[in-house]
Structure formats: C-alpha cells, structure tokens
C-alpha positions in Angstrom: -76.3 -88.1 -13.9 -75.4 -90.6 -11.4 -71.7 -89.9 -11.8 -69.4 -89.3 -8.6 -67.8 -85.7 -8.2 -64.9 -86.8 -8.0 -65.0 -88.3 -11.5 -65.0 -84.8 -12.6 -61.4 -84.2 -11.0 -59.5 -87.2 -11.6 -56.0 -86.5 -13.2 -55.8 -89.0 -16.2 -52.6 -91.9 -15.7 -49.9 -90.6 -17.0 -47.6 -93.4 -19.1 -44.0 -93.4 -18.9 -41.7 -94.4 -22.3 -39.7 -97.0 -20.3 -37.1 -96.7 -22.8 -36.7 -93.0 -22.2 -36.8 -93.6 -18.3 -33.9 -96.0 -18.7 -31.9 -93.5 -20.9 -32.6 -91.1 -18.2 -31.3 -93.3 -15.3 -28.2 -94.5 -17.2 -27.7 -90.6 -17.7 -27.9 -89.9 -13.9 -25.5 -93.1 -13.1 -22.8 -92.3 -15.4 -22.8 -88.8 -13.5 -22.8 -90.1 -9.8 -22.1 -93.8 -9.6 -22.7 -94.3 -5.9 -26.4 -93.6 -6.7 -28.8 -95.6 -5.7 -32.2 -96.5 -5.8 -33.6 -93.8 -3.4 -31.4 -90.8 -4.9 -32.0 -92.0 -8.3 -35.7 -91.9 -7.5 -35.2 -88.1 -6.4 -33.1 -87.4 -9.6 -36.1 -88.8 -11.4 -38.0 -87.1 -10.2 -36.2 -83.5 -10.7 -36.6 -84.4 -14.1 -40.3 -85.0 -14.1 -40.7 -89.0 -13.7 -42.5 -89.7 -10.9 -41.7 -93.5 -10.7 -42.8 -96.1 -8.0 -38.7 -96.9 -6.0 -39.6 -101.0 -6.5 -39.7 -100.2 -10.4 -36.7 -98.3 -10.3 -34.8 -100.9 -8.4 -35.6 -103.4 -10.7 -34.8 -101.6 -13.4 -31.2 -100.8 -12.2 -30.8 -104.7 -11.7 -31.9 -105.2 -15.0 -30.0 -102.8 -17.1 -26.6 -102.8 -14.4 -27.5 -99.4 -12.6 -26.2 -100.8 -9.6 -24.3 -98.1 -7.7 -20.0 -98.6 -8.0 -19.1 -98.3 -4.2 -15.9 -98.4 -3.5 -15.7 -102.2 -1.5 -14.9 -101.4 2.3 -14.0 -103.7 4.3 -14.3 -104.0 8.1 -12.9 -106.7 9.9 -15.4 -109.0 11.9 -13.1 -111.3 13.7 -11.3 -109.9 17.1 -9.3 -112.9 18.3 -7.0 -110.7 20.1 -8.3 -111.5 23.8 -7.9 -113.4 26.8 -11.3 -115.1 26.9 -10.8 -118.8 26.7 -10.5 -120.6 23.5 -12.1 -123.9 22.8 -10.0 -126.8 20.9 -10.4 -127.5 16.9 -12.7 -130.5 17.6 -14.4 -129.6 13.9 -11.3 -130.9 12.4 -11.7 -134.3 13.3 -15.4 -134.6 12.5 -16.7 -136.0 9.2 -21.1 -135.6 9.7 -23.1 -137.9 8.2 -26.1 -136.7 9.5 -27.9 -134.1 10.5 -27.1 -132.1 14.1 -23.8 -133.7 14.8 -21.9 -130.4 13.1 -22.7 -126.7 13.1 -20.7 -123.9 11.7 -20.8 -120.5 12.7 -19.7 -117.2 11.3 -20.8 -112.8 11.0 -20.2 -111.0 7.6 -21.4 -107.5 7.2 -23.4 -105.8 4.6 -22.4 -101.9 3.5 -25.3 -99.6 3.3 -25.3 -95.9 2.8 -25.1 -94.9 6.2 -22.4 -97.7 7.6 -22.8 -101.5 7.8 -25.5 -104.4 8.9 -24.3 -107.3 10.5 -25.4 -110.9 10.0 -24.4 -113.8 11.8 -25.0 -117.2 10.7 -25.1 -120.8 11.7 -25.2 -123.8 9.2 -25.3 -127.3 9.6 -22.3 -129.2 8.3 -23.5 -132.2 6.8 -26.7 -130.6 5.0 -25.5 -127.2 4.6 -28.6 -125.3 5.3 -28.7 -122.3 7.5 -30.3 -123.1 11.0 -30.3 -120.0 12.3 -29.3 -116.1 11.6 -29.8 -113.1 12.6 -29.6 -109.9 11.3 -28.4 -106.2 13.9 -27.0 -102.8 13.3 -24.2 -104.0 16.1 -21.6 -106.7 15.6 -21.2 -107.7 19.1 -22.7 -110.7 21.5 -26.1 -110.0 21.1 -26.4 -110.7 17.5 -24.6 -114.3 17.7 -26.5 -115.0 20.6 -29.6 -114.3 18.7 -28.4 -116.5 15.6 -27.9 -119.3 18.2 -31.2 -118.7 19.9 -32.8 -119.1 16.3 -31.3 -122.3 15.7 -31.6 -123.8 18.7 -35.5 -123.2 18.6 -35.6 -124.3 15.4 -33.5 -127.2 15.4 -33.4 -128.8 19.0 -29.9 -130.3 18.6 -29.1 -133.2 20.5 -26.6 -133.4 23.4 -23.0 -133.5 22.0 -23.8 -131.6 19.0 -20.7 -129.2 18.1 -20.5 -125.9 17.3 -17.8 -124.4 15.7 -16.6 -121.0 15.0 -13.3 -118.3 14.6 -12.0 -117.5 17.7 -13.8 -114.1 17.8 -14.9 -112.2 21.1 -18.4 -112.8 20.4 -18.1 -116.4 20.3 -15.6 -116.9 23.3 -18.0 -114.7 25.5 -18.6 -115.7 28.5 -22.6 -115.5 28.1 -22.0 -117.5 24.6 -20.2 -120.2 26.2 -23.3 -120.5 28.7 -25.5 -120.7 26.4 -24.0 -123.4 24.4 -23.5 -125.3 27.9 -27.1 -125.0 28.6 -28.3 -126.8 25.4 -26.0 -129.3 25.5 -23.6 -128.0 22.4 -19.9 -128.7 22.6 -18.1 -125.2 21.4 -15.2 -125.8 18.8 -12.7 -123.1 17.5 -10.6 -123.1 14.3 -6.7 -121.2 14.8 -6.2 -117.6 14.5 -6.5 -116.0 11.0 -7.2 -119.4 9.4 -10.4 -119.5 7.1 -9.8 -123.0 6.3 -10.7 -124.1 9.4 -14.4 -123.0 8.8 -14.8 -123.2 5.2 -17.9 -124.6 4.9 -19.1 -120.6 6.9 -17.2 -119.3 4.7 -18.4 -120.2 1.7 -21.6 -120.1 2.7 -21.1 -116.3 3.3 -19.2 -115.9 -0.5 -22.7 -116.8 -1.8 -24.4 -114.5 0.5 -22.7 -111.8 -1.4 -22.8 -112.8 -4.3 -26.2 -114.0 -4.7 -28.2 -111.5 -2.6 -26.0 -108.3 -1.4 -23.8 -107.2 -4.2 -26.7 -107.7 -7.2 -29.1 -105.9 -4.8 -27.5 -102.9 -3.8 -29.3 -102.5 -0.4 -28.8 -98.9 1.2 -30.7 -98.7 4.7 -31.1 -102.1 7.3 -34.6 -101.8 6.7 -34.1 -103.1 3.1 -31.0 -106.0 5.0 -34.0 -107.2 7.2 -36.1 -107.2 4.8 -35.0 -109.1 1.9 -31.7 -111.4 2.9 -34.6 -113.3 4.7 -36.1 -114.4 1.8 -32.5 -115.3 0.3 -31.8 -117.7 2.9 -35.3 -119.0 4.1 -36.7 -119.2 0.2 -33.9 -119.2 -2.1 -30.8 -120.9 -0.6 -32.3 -123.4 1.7 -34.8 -124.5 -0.9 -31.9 -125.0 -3.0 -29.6 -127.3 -0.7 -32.6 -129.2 0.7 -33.3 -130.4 -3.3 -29.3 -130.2 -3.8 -29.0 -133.1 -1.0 -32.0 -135.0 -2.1 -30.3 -134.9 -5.9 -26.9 -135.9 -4.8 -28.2 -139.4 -2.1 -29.9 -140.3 -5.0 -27.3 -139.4 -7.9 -28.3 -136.5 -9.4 -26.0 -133.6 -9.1 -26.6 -130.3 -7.4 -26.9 -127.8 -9.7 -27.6 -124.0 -8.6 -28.1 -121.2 -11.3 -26.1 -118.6 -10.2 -27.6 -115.4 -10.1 -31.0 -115.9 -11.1 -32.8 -116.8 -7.5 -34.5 -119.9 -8.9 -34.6 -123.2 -7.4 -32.8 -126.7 -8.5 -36.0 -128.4 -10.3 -37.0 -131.7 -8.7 -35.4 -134.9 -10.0 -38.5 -136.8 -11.9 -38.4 -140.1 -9.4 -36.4 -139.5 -5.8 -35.2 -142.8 -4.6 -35.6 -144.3 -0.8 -33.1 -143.4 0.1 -33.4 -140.0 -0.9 -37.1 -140.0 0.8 -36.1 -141.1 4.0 -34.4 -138.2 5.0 -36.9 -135.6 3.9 -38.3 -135.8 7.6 -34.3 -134.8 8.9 -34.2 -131.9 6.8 -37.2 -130.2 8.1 -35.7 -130.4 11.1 
C-alpha cells in the first residue's frame, strides 16, 4: 500500500489542557515551595503529564511558580589580609570617555546544590560590562578570567584604572601582575564601604533582579548558560541605546523585568553617532 511500517505503530500526540497542567503545578508548589523546574517536571510526571522542562519553566515564570528559597547569603569580599592594598584613585576620577575607568566586582548565584560565582568588570563612563566570567569557585581564577575577557575584548589603553573592594582575589599577587602587564593602574575603595564602587554594585542589583531571582536557575549549567545572554543581549544592548538616547537628549528608559530593549530614538544626532565606533569597543 506504499505506507511505512511504522505508520502502523505510531502512538497518536497526546494534547495537554494547559489550564489543568497549571492547576496541577500550582497544586505541587503550594505543597513544596522550594520546587523547581526539574522536581516539578518529575511531580508532573507522577501524575501523568509528560511535559517538555523549557514549557514548564516558562510556565512557572508566567503564572509565579518560582520556588520561595529562603535568601542565603554568602559573603564574597575577604578584606581581612595582609596582601597590599592599592589607594582610592576611583574617587577622584570623573570619565568622560570610554577606557579611562573600570569597575570591578563577584556576586554569587544560589542553585540547588550550593552557589555559582560571577565576577564582573564594567566600564565607568558607558556602563557596559567588558568582561565576566562565570565558575563554581570564588577565588583568583575567576577574576582573573573576567579580566582576561575584558582585556581581549577591550584593549585598554595605558593608564586605564581599575578599581575594585579590597578583596583577596583582587589584591593577589598574580592579579596585581596581570594588571601591571597590560598597563592598568589597580584602585581600591575602603573596607566595608559599597559606596566606593557603586556603579559594581548596582550593576550587580540588576543582575538579580533582572536575570537570577525571576529565573530560578538550579544547576551552573543553567548560570552559564543563560546570564550570558542577560549581559551580552539584554543589558548591554540596553546601555549602548541608553547612552546614545541620553548625548543626544533622550532619556534612558529600561522596562524592568520584561528583557526588551530601549527602542531607538527616530533621528540620533552627531554627536550621538560619533561615538557608536567607542562603544563597540
């Protein structure tokens, strides 16, 4: 009949009521709260949805599933040590261009099994994120590696500062090398003062609020994988049409929450044009 045997066998789709599968996961979250999206794919399952994990993430950010973890808090700043400390040059430093100023920080993100840690490095004056990288460890290695990132990617001139906390990881002796080699003067803020790198710091505020806390992650593959995106796609996008808006007198304008980018100002001045190239960089 020129029909394939396996025609014969095939198991017709089955079609999930999404309303009932939605009843069913706000059933299983209101029973264990610190679910999420891979044991809430098992409990599905137990009760006969079979149900493809990227649907049911989305569907617990849609209908606030999220799991309620109880907020832990490790501390990522150990300036308790008798490396040597590099003077608040940051301070005195107003950028008007891009280069001159880079800020530095690590936040960590809780997962099921313990934390991720990211370290960051932002320029001052255009607030994108030059470099970043992303480890299971919070130690040199993973600030070294942010650096690394943003020196490739950058090329900062001689004389361009860096500035962080006064934590081990920066003070290290193969950290302060590094910035030595490339020509970047090191800059540290006092002890237990956020205010002395809050530019960092708020950049990390929104990290938490824009990508970890609404997404819920639970292993580092799902950290590497999508925070990524959030800085590469979603919040440098942003502050590169943020900066254009604001030199040519538009305001800045982020939706919070949503993940969409600024829209572009109808006409963008000379002004604003001529510093396209500097951003890129």
């Amino acid at each position: 009949m020129g029909i394939a045997r396996s025609t014969y066998y095939d198991k017709p789709a089955i079609s999930i009521d999404n309303t009932a599968l939605v009843e069913t996961m706000a059933a299983i979250s209101e029973n264990f709260e610190a679910y999420g999206y891979r044991r809430m794919q098992a409990a599905l399952r137990h009760r006969g949805f079979v149900v493809n994990h990227k649907k049911i993430r989305r569907l617990m950010r849609e209908h606030g599933l999220q799991p309620r973890r109880r907020r832990r808090y490790i501390a990522t700043t150990d300036s308790v040590h008798e490396l040597p400390i590099f003077p608040n040059l940051a301070k005195d430093i107003v950028p008007d261009g891009p280069n001159q100023l880079w800020v530095a920080d690590i936040t960590y993100v809780a997962i099921a099994a313990g934390f991720v840690y990211v370290a960051v490095i932002l320029d001052a004056w255009s607030r994108k994120v030059v470099g970043y990288a992303i480890g299971r460890s919070i130690d040199v290695r993973l600030t070294l590696a942010a650096l690394r990132s943003a020196i490739e990617k950058r090329k900062p001139p001689p004389g361009c500062v860096h500035h962080t906390d006064r934590g081990s990881q920066y003070a290290a002796g193969r950290y302060r090398q590094a910035l030595a080699e490339h020509g970047l003067v090191g800059s540290m803020g006092r002890r237990g003062n956020p205010y002395d790198n809050a530019k960092a710091e708020s950049f990390m505020k929104t990290l938490k609020v824009e990508a970890v806390y609404p997404m819920a992650y639970e292993t580092f593959e799902d950290v590497a994988a999508d925070l990524p995106r959030f800085i590469d796609q979603i919040y440098n996008a942003s502050v590169e049409v943020g900066l254009l808006n604001r030199l040519d007198g538009w305001p800045l304008i982020l939706k919070p929450n949503t993940g969409s980018t600024p829209a572009m100002p109808k006409a963008v001045s000379v002004k604003a044009g001529m510093i396209e190239d500097q951003l890129a960089r």
